[in-house]
Backbone as CSV, one residue per row, in Angstrom:
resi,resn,N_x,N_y,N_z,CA_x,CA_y,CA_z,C_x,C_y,C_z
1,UNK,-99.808,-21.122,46.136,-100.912,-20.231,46.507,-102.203,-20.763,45.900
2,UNK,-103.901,-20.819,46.658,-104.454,-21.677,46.309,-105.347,-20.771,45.578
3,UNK,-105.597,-19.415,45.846,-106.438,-18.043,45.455,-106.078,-17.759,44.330
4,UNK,-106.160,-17.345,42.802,-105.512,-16.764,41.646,-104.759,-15.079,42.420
5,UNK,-103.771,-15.542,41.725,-102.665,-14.708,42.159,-102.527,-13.223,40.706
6,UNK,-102.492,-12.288,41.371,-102.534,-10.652,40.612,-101.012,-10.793,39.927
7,UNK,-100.839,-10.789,38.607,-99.839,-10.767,37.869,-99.398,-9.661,36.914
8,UNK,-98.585,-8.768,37.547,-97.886,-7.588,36.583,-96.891,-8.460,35.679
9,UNK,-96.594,-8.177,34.401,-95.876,-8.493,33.185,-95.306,-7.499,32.776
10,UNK,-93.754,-7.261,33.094,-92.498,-6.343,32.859,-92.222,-6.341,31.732
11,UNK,-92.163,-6.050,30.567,-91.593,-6.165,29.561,-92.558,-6.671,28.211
12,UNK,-93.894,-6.548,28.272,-95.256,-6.966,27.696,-95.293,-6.709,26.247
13,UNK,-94.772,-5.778,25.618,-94.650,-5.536,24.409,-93.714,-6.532,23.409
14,UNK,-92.222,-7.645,24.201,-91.830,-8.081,23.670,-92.289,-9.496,23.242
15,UNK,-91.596,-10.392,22.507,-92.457,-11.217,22.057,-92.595,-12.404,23.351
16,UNK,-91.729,-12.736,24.168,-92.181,-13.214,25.190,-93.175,-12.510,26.369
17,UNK,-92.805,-11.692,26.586,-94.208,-10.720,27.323,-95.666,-10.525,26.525
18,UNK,-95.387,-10.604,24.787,-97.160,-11.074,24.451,-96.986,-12.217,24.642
19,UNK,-96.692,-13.646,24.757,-96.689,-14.681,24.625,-97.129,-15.225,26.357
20,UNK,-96.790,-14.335,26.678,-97.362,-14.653,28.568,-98.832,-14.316,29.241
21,UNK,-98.844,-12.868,28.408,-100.023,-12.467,28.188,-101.202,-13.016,27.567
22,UNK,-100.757,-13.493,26.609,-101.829,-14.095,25.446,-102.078,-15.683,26.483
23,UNK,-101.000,-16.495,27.086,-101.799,-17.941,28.284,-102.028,-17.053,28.944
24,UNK,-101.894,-15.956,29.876,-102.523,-16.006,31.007,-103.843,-15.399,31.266
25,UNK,-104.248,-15.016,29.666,-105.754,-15.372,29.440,-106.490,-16.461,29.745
26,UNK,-105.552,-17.304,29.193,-106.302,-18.621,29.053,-106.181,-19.086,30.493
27,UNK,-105.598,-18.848,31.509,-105.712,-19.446,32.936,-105.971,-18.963,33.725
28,UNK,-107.116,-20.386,34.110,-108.436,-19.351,35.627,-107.647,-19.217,36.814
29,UNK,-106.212,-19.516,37.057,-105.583,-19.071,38.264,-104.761,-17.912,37.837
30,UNK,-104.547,-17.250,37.054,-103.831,-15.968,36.962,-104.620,-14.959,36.483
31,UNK,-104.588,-13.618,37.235,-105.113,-11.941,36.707,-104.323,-11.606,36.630
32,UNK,-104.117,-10.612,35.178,-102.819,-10.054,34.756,-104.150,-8.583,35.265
33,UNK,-102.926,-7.628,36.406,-103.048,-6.313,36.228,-102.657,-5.217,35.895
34,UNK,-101.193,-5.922,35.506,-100.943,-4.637,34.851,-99.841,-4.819,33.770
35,UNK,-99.680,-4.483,32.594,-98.631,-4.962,31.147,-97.589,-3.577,31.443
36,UNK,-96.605,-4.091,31.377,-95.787,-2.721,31.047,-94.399,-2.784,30.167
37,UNK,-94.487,-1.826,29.157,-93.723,-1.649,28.598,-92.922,-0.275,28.140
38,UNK,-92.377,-0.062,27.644,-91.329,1.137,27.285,-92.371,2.260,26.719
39,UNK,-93.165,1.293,25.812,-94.307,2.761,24.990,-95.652,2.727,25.838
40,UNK,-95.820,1.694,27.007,-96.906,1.758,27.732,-98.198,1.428,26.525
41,UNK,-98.444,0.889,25.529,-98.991,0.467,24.692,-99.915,-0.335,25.263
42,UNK,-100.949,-0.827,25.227,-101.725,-2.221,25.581,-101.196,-3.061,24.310
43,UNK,-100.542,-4.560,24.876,-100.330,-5.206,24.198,-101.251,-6.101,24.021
44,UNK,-102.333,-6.383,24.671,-103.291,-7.397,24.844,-104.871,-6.120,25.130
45,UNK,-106.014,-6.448,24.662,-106.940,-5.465,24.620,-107.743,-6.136,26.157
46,UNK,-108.043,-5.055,26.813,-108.680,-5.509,28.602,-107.463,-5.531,29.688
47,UNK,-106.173,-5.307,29.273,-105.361,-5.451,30.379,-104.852,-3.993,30.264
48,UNK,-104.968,-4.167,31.510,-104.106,-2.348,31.913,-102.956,-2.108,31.793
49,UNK,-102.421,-0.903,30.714,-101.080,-1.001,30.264,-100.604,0.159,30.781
50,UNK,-98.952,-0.226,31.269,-98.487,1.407,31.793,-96.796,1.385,31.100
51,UNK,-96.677,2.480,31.323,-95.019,2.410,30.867,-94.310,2.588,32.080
52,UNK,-92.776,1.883,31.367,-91.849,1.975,32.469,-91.756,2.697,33.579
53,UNK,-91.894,4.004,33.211,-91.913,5.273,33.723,-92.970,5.299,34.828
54,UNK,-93.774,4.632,34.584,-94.918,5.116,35.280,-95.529,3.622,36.548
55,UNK,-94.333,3.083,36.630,-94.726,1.768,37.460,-95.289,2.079,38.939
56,UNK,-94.993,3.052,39.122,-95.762,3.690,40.981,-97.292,3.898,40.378
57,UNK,-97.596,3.581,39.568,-99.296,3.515,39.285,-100.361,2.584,39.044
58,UNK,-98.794,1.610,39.102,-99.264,-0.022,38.811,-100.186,-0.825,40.403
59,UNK,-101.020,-0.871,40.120,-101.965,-1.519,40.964,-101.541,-2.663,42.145
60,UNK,-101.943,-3.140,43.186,-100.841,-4.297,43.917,-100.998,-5.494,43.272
61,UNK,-100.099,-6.119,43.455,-100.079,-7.176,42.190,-99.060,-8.106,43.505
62,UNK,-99.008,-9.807,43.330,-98.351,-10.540,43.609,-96.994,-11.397,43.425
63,UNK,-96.880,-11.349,42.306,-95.968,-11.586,41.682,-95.891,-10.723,39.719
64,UNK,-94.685,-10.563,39.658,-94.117,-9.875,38.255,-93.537,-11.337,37.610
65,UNK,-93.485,-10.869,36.452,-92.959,-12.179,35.324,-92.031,-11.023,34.983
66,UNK,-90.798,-11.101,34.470,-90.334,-9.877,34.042,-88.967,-10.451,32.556
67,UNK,-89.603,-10.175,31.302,-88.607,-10.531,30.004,-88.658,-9.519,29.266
68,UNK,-87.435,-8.071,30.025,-86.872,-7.230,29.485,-85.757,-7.003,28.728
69,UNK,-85.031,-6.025,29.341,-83.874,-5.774,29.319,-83.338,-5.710,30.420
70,UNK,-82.002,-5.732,30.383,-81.144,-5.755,31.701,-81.334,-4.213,32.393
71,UNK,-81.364,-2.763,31.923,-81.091,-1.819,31.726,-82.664,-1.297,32.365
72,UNK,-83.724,-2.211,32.318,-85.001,-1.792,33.146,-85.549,-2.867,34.456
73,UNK,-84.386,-3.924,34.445,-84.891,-4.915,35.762,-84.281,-4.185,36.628
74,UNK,-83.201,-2.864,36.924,-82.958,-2.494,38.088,-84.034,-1.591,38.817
75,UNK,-84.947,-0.918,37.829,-86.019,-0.206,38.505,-87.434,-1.293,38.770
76,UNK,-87.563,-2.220,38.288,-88.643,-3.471,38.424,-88.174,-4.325,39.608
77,UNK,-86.425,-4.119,40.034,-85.974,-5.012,41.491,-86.353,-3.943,42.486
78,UNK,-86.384,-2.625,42.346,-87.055,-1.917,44.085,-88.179,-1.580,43.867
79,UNK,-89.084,-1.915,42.726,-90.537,-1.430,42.938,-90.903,-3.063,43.582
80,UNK,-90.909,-3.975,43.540,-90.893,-5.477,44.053,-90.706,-5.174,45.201
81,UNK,-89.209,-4.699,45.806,-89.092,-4.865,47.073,-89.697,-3.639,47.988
82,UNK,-90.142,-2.519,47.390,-91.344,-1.864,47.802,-92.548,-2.244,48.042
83,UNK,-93.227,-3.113,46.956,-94.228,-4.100,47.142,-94.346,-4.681,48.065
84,UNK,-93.312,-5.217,48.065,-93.396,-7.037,49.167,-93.905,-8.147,48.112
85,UNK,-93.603,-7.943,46.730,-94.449,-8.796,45.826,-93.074,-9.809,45.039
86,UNK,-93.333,-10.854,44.865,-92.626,-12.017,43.893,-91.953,-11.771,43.187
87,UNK,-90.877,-12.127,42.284,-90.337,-11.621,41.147,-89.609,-12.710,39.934
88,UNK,-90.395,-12.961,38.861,-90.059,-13.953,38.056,-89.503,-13.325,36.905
89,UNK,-87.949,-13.995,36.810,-87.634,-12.844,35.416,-86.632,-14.049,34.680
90,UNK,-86.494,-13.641,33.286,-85.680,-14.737,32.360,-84.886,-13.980,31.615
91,UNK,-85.068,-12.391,31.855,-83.764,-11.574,31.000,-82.504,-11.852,31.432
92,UNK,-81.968,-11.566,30.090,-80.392,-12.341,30.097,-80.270,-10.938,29.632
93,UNK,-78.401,-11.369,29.292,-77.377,-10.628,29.305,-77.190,-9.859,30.984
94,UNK,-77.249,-10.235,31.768,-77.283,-9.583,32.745,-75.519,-9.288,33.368
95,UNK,-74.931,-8.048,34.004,-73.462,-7.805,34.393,-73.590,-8.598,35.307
96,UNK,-72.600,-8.275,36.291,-71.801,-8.667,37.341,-72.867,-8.014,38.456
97,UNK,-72.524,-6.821,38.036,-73.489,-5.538,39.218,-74.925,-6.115,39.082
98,UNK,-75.684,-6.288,38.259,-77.109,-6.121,37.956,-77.101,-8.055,39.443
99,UNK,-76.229,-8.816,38.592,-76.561,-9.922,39.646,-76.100,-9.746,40.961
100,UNK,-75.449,-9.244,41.580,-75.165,-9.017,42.580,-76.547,-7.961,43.223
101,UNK,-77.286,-7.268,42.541,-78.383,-5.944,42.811,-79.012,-7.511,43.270
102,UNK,-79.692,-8.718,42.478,-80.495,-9.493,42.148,-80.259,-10.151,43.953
103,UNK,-79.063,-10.784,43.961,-78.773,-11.389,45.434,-79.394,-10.521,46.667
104,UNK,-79.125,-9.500,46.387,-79.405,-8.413,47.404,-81.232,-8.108,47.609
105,UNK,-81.585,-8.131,46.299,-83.187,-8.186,46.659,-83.936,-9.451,46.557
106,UNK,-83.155,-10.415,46.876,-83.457,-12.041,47.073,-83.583,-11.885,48.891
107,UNK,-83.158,-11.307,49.356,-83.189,-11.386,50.627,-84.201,-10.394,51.355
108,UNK,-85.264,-10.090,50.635,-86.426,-9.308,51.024,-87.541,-9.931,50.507
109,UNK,-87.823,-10.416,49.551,-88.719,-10.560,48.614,-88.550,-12.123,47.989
110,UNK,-89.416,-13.585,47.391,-88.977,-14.055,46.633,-88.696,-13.838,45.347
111,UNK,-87.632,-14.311,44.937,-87.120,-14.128,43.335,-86.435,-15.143,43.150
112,UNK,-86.815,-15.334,41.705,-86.757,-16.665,40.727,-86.210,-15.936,39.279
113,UNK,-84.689,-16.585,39.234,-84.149,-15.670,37.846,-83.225,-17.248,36.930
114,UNK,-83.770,-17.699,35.704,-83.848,-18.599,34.791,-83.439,-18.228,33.377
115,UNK,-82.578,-18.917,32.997,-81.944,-18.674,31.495,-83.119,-19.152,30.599
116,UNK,-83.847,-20.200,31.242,-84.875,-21.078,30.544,-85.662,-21.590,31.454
117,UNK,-86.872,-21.403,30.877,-88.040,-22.221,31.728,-88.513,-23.209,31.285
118,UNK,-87.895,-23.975,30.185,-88.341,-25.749,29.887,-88.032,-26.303,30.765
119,UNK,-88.918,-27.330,31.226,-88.751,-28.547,32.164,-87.237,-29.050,31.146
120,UNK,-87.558,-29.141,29.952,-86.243,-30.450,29.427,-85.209,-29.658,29.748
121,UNK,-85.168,-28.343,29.570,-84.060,-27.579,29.756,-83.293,-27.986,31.106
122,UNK,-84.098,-27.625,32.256,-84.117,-28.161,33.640,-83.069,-29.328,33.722
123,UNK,-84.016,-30.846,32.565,-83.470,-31.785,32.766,-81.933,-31.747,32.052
124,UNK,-81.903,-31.243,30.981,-80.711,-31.243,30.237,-79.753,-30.906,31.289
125,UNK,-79.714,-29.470,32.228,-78.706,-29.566,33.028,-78.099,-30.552,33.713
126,UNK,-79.024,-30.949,34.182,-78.933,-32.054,35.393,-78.121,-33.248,34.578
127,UNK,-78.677,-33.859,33.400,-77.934,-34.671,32.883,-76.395,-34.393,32.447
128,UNK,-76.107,-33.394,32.209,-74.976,-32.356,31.592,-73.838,-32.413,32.688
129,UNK,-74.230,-32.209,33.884,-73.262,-31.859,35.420,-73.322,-33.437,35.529
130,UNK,-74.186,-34.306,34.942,-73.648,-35.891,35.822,-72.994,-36.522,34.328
131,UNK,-73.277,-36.565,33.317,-72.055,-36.420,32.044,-71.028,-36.172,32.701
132,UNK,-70.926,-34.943,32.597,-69.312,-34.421,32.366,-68.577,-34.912,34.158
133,UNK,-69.454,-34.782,34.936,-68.695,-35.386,36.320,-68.500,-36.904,36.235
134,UNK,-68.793,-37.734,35.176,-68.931,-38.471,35.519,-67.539,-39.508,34.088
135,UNK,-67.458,-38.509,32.945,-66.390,-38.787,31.679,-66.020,-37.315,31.653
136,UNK,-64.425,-37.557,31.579,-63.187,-36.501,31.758,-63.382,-36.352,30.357
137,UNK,-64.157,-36.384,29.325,-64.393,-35.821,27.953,-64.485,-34.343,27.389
138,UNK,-63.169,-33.331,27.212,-63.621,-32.224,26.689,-65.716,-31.973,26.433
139,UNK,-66.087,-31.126,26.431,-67.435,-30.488,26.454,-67.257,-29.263,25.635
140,UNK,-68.535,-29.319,24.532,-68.289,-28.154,24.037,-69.913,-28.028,23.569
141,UNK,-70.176,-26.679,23.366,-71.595,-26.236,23.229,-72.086,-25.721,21.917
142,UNK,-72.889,-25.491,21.335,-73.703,-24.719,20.231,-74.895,-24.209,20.558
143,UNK,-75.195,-23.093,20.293,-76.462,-22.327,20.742,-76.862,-21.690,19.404
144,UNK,-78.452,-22.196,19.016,-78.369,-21.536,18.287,-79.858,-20.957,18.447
145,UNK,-80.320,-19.761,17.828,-81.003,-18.899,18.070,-81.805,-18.221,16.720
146,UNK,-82.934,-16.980,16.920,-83.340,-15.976,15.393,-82.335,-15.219,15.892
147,UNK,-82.672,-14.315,14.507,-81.326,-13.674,14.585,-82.068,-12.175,15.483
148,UNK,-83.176,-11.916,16.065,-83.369,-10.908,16.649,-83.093,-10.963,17.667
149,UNK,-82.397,-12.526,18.307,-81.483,-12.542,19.761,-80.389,-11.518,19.750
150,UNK,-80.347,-10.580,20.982,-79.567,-9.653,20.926,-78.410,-9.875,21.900
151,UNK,-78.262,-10.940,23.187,-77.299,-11.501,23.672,-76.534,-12.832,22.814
152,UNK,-75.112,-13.025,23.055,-74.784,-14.474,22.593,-73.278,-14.137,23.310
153,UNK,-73.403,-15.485,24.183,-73.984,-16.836,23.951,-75.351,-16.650,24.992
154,UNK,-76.079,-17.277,24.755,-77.432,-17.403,25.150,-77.597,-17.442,26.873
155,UNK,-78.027,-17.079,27.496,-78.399,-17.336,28.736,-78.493,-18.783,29.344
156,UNK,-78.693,-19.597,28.682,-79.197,-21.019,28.112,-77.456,-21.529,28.427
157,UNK,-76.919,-21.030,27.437,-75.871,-21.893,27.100,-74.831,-21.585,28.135
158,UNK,-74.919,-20.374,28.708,-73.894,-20.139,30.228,-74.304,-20.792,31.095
159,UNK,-75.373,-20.957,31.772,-76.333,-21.966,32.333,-75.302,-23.273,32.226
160,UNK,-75.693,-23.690,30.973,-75.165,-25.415,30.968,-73.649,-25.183,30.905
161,UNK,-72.801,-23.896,30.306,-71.767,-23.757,30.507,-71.125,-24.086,32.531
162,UNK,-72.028,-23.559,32.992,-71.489,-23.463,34.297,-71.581,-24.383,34.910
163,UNK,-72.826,-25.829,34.466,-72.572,-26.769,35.015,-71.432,-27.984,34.758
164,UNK,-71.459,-28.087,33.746,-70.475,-28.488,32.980,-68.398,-28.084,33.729
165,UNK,-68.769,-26.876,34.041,-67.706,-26.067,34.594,-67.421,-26.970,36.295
166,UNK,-68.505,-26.416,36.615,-68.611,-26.738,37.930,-68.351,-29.096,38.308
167,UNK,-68.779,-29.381,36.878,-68.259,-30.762,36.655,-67.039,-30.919,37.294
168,UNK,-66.286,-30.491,35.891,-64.985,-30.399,35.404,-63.766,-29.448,35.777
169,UNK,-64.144,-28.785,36.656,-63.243,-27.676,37.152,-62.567,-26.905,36.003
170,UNK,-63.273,-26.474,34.311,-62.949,-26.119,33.266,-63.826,-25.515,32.567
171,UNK,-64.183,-25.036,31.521,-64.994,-23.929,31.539,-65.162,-24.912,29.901
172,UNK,-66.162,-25.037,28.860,-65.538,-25.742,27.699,-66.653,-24.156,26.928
173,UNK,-65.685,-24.332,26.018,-66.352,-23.364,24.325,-67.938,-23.314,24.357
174,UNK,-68.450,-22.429,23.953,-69.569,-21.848,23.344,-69.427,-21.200,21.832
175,UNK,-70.266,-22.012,21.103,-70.855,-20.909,19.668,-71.606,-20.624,19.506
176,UNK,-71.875,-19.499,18.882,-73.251,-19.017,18.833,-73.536,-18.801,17.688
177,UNK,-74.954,-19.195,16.978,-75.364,-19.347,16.264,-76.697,-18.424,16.001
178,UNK,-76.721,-17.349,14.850,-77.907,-16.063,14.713,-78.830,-17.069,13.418
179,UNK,-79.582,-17.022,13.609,-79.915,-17.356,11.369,-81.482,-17.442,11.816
180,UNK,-82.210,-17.216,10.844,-83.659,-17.195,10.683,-84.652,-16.875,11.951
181,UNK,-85.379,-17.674,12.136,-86.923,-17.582,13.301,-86.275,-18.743,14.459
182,UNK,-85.417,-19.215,14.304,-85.278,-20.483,15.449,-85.508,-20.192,16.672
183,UNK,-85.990,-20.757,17.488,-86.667,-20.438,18.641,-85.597,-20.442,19.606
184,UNK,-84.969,-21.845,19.433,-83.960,-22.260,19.958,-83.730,-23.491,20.326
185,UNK,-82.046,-23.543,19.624,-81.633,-25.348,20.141,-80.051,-24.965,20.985
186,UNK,-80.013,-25.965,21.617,-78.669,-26.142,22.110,-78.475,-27.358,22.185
187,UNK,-77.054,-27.500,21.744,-75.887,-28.967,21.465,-75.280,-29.446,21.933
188,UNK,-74.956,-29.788,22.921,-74.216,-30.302,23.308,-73.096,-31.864,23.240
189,UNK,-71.911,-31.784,23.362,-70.491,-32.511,23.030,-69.849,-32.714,23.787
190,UNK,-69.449,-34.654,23.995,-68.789,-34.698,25.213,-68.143,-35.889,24.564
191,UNK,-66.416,-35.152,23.560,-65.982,-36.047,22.969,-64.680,-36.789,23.322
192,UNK,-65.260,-38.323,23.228,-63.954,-39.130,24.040,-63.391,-39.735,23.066
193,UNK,-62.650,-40.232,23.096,-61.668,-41.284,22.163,-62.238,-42.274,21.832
194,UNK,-62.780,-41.770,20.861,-62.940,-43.070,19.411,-64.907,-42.877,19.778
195,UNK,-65.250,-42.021,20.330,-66.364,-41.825,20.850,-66.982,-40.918,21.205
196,UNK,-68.848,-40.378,21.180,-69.055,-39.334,21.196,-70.239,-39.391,21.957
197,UNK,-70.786,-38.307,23.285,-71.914,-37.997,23.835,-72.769,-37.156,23.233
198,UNK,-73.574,-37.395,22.728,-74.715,-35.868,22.750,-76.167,-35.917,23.560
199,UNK,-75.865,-34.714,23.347,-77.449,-34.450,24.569,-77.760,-32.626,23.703
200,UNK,-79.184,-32.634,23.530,-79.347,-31.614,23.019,-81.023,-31.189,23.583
201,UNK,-81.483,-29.911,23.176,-82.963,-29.673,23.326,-83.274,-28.825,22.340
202,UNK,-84.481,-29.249,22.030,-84.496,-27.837,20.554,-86.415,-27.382,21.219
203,UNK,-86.250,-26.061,20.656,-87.616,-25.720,21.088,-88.155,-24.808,20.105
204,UNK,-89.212,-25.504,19.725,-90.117,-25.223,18.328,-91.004,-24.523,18.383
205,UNK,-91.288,-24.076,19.726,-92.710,-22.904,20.278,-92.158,-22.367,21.438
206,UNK,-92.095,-20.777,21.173,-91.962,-20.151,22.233,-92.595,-20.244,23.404
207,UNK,-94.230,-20.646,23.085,-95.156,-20.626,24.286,-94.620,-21.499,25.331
208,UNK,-93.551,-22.457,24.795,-92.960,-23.582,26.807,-92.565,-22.857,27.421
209,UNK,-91.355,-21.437,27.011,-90.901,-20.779,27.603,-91.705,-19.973,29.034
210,UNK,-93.119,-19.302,28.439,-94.189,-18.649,28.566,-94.803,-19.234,29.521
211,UNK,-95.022,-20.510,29.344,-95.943,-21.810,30.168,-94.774,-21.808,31.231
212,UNK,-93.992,-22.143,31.293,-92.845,-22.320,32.621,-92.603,-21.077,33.244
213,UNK,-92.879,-20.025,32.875,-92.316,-18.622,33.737,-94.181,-18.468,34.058
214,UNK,-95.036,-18.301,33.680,-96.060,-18.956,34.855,-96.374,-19.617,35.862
215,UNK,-95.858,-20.836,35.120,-96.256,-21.804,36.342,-95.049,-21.954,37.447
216,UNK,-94.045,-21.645,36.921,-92.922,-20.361,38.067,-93.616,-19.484,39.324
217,UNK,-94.185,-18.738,38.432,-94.977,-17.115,39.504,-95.674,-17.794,40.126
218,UNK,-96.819,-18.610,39.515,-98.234,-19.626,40.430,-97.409,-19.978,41.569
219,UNK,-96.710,-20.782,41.856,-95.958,-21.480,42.717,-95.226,-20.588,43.455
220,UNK,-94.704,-19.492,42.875,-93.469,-18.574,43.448,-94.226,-17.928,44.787
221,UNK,-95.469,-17.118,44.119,-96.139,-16.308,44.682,-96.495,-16.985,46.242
222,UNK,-96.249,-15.917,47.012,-96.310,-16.423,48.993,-95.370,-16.903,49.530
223,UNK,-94.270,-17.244,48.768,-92.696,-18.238,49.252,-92.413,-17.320,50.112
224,UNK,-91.172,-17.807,51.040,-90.819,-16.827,51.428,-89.595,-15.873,50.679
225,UNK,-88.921,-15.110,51.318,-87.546,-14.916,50.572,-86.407,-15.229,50.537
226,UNK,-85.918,-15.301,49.174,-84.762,-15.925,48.785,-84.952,-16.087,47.479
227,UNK,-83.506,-16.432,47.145,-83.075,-16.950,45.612,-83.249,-18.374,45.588
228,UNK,-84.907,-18.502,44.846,-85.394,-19.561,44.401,-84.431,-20.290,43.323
229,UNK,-84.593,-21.457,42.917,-84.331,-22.793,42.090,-85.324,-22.756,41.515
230,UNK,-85.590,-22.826,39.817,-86.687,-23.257,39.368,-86.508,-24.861,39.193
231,UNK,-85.883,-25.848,39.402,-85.595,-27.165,39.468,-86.135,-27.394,40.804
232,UNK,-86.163,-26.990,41.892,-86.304,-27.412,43.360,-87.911,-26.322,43.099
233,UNK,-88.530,-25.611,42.662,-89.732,-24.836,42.883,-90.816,-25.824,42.076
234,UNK,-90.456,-26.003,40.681,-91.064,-27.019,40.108,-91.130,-28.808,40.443
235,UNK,-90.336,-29.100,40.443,-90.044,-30.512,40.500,-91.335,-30.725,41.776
236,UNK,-90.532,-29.892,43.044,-90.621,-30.740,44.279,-92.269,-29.927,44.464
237,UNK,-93.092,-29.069,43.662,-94.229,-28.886,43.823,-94.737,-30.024,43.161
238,UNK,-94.393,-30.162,42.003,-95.150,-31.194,41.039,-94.840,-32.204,42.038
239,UNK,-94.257,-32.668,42.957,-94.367,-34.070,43.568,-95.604,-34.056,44.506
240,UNK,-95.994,-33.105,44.991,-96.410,-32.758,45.573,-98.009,-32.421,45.509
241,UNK,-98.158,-32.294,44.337,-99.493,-32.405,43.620,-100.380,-32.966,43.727
């Protein structure tokens, strides 16, 4: 989309929702109109804040960024498809039901749903599914995290779990790891006889996360509908550039 695109932020009070808020100050292609969170608080001073409760008051907007809870993306998936507006979200822990709700309003609306929005992350998969398809080497994972992560294993690490899976026709171990401020790393192990793979990503600033579920929505916003790829939304725009 070539116009700056109207950006509601689901979940604004948490530390990734200020952290989205606080760039998309800084960028002349995004207007944030509306922050919303549980206490409806302004998390950022000049942006219009509403609470959960009160999202039928939220202004039209183009695309949502949405890093909640699982337990408030089911009322943020039919105010979207009421809209006709975008939907960028990175909350994890999500059921069975909640993704299956997600498929279902993929087919009205675009939506883009990501364990992680690092490009390396991106790449790590990709390298991970041609690893393990490529050496019959057990695979095994480490995730580690602050300890105010309230899912485990990480969104992140099912992600690379499933490619890995989808390798190997086998599913390999996850640990999870709570301790201090870590932003987040994951480990990965692909151990052969008499020999060892690693491939890992560690991330030292929340703001990549923040920067990629932007430049997600920028791009998202006007698609048509469906269950976007952030690997095929990014990549093949950036070629395109």
């Amino acid at each position: 989309m070539d116009r700056k695109i109207d950006l509601l932020v689901h979940g604004a009070s948490g530390r990734m929702g200020r952290a989205v808020l606080r760039l998309a100050a800084e960028d002349p292609r995004v207007n944030v109109v509306a922050a919303v969170s549980r206490s409806g608080a302004a998390p950022v001073e000049g942006v219009p804040a509403f609470g959960v409760a009160d999202l039928a008051r939220c202004p039209r907007f183009d695309v949502a960024i949405d890093f909640s809870l699982p337990d408030g993306l089911h009322a943020l998936l039919e105010f979207c498809e009421a809209r006709g507006a975008a939907l960028v979200s990175g909350t994890t822990g999500l059921d069975p039901e909640l993704r299956k709700r997600m498929e279902q309003a993929a087919q009205s609306i675009p939506l883009l749903w990501a364990s992680n929005f690092t490009l390396g992350v991106v790449v790590l998969e990709d390298l991970l599914r041609r690893a393990a398809g490529a050496l019959p080497w057990p695979v095994s994972i480490v995730e580690t995290h602050h300890v105010h992560k309230l899912d485990a294993p990480s969104g992140t690490a099912i992600t690379l779990a499933a490619a890995a899976t989808q390798a190997q026709g086998r599913s390999p171990p996850i640990e999870s790891v709570r301790e201090g401020e870590v932003v987040g790393t994951h480990e990965i192990r692909l151990q052969g006889p008499g020999e060892r793979l690693e491939l890992s990503h560690v991330a030292s600033d929340r703001d990549i996360f923040a920067r990629g579920a932007l430049e997600a929505a920028r791009r998202l916003a006007g698609r048509a509908p469906g269950a976007w790829r952030l690997p095929d939304l990014l990549f093949e725009s950036r070629s395109a550039d």
